[in-house]
C-alpha positions, 0 to 999 in steps of 0.5 A: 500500500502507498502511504501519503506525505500526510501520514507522517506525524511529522509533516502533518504537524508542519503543516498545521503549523503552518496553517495557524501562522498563515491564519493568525496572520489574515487575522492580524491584517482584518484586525488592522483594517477594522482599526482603520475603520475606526479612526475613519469613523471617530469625530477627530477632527485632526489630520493625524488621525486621517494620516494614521486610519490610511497607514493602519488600512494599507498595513492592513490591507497588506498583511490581510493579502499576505495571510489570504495567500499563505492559507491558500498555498497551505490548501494546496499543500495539504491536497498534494500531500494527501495525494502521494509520497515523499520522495527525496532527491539531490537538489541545488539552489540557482540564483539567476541574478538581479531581483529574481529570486533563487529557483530549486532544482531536484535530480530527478531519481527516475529519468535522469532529468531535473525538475526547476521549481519557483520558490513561493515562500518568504525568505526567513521561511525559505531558509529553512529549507535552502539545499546548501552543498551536498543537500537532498530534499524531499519532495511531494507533487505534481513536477509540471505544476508545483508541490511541497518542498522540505528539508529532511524529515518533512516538517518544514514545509514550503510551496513551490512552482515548476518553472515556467518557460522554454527558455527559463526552463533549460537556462535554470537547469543549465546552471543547476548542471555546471553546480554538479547536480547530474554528478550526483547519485539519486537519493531514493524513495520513502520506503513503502512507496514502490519506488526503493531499490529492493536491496535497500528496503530493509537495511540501511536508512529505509528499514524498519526501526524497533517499533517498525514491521520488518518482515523476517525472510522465511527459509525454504521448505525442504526435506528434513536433513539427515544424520548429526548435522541435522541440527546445525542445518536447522539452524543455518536456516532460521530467520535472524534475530530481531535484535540483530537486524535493528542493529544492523538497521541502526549502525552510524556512518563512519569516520569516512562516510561523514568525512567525505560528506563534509568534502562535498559541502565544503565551499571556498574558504572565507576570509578569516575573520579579524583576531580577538583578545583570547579568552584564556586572558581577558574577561569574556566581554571583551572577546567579540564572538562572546559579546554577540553570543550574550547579546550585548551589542543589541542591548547597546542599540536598543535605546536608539529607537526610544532617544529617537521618538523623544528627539521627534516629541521635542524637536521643531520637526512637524511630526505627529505625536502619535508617530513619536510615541509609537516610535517610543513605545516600539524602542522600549518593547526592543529595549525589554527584550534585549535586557531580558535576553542579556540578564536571563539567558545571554550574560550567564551563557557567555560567562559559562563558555568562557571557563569552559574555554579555559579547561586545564586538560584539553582531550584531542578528538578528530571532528568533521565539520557538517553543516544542517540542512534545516537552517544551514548551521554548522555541526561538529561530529566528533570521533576518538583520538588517533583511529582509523576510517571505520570508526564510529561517532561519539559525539555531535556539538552543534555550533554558533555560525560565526559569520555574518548574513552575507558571510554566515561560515567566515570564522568556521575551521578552515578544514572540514575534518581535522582534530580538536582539543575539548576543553570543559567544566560542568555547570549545574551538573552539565557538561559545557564543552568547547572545542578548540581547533586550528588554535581558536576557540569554536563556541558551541550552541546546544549540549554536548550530546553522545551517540550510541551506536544503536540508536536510530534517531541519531543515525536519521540525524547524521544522514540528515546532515550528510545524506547517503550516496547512492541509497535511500534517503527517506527513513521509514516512519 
């Protein structure tokens, strides 16, 4: 039986989401033009209050049509994903240049073709699924009219068009060839599709986990064996344990498997960012990367917007009182949530990190730099010290992107596999560590967190950052 996109937990839960953003949002915009309704109607006779009944009503206006789209893209949304599967494909991002916004191209698994899809969703929610180097998509749709794009896993969801025209077409497909994409082996179906190779269906990423139902192979029937090997023969032709085949279901990448991913995401490297005072010798508010971690310099500007409303009610300038003290209001909302962040969470963070980075006994370890196809933010797979290619990951530390918006990996480790000395303390009985590599500190974003080498949830976690080649990339549920 084919199961449908909308039968996972996850995808299903994405998609809801999504339809309670897109609703609060058309709510928001009647909301906005209701007020300026009022504003028109109220007996003020003063010219800011036509002035702010017409910014409210186009504002208004605006997010209500923004709202009204994105609940009719997750319509379509929900009847493509009720009508077929997942599946996953190689995919490339080409940007065309000038105002027009970047087009996904998928390899498709079955033809040797590719599919260009236009992008209809906004750019914080793009990024979410942005295919970065190496990346494979999953896919659910008609790819001559449009379907659901999403990161692995199916829960960030986004619309997307097939491109339209001759010319547009094969010009989008040309620059997804020269960016190595028909270079690229197919990544495969969700199992239980009718589209997965028949070797791949029970091992590797598409087999069943503990809770699954993976169909034990039955031996053949033949006449019972004769004489003292009759035992031995018996049991030659049992079924393997259940025990066992998880295991081999749920076995992490190696060593080379992920450091040859991490090769193929690598890019150009950056330019280095400029030196910082070492942290092993001055406070941590004057190392830059632990300032912008605790969120001091946003705290520093937040009072602009406050001291600009004010400047606006005591100036000469013929500005509305009531923009003034928007502006005012606005500044003290920002200022609030920057003080909030700095005080609760951002100054005892970077305070934390800090000792960690100053741990008297470094523990070397061999990393491979990945990057999370959901986001783009860099991971650190950690290995033993001193092994050898077939070596199972201990460990994963998830890092803060370092750079900018227009350079998001400047500062990362130039090398995407090389070896790190961990240093760290335990606050509040957690581990806090960081990783020190090419004679700098990497600060981390999230725990320590140790794999166990039978456990599925990190096996789907690493092949969500490094995808296999050649193989299925779709778990079963």
């Amino acid at each position: 039986m084919v199961e449908c996109a909308l039968d996972r937990e996850a995808t299903g839960r994405g998609l809801g989401r999504y339809r309670r953003q897109a609703a609060r949002g058309a709510g928001a915009g009647a909301a906005l033009v209701v007020l300026g309704l009022v504003f028109v109607l109220l007996p003020i006779d003063a010219s800011w209050a036509s002035d702010l009944a017409a910014g409210l009503g186009v504002s208004g206006l605006i997010v209500l049509g923004i709202g009204l789209s994105a609940l009719r893209n997750a319509g379509r949304m929900r009847r493509a994903l009720a009508a077929g599967p997942w599946s996953a494909h190689p995919a490339v991002e080409v940007v065309r240049g000038g105002m027009v916004p970047p087009s996904v191209v998928l390899g498709d698994p079955d033809g040797g073709q590719a599919w260009p899809f236009a992008i209809a969703a906004t750019k914080q929610r793009y990024e979410r699924v942005r295919p970065g180097p190496d990346a494979v998509l999953w896919w659910c749709g008609d790819p001559d009219r449009g379907g659901v794009l999403a990161a692995p896993g199916g829960e960030e969801l986004i619309w997307a068009r097939a491109v339209r025209g001759h010319h547009t077409r094969n010009r989008t497909i040309g620059l997804a060839g020269a960016a190595g994409l028909f270079g690229r082996p197919a990544a495969g179906r969700l199992a239980g599709s009718g589209a997965v190779d028949s070797g791949a269906a029970g091992s590797g990423p598409t087999g069943s986990g503990p809770t699954g139902s993976h169909a034990e192979p039955r031996p053949e029937a033949r006449p019972e064996p004769e004489g003292q090997n009759r035992d031995q023969d018996r049991d030659r032709d049992q079924p393997q344990s259940q025990d066992q085949d998880q295991d081999q279901d749920h076995l992490l990448p190696t060593h080379a498997t992920l450091a040859a991913a991490a090769r193929r995401q690598a890019l150009p490297p950056a330019a280095r960012p400029r030196r910082e005072a070492d942290v092993r010798v001055v406070p941590w508010w004057r190392v830059r990367s632990l300032r912008h971690v605790s969120g001091l310099p946003r705290l520093l500007v937040s009072p602009v917007p406050v001291v600009t409303g004010l400047l606006m009610l005591g100036g000469t300038g013929d500005y509305p009182a009531v923009v003034a003290y928007a502006v005012i209001a606005l500044g003290v909302g920002v200022l609030a949530h920057s003080g909030w962040r700095f005080l609760g969470s951002g100054r005892a963070t970077a305070q934390r990190l800090a000792r960690a980075a100053r741990g008297p006994e470094p523990v070397p370890k061999r990393y491979v730099l990945l990057f999370d196809p959901v986001g783009g933010g860099p991971v650190l797979v950690l290995f033993p010290y001193g092994g050898g290619p077939e070596d199972l990951p201990e460990a994963v530390l998830r890092l803060y992107p370092p750079g900018t918006l227009k350079e998001p990996r400047k500062g990362l480790p130039s090398a995407p596999s090389g070896l790190a000395e961990l240093r760290g303390v335990t606050s509040q009985g957690t581990p806090v560590v960081v990783p020190w590599i090419e004679g700098r500190p990497v600060w981390p974003w999230g725990p320590f967190e140790e794999l166990r080498p039978g456990d599925r949830a990190a096996r789907e976690y690493l092949e969500r950052l490094a995808p296999p080649q050649g193989a299925s990339g779709v778990p079963a549920r």
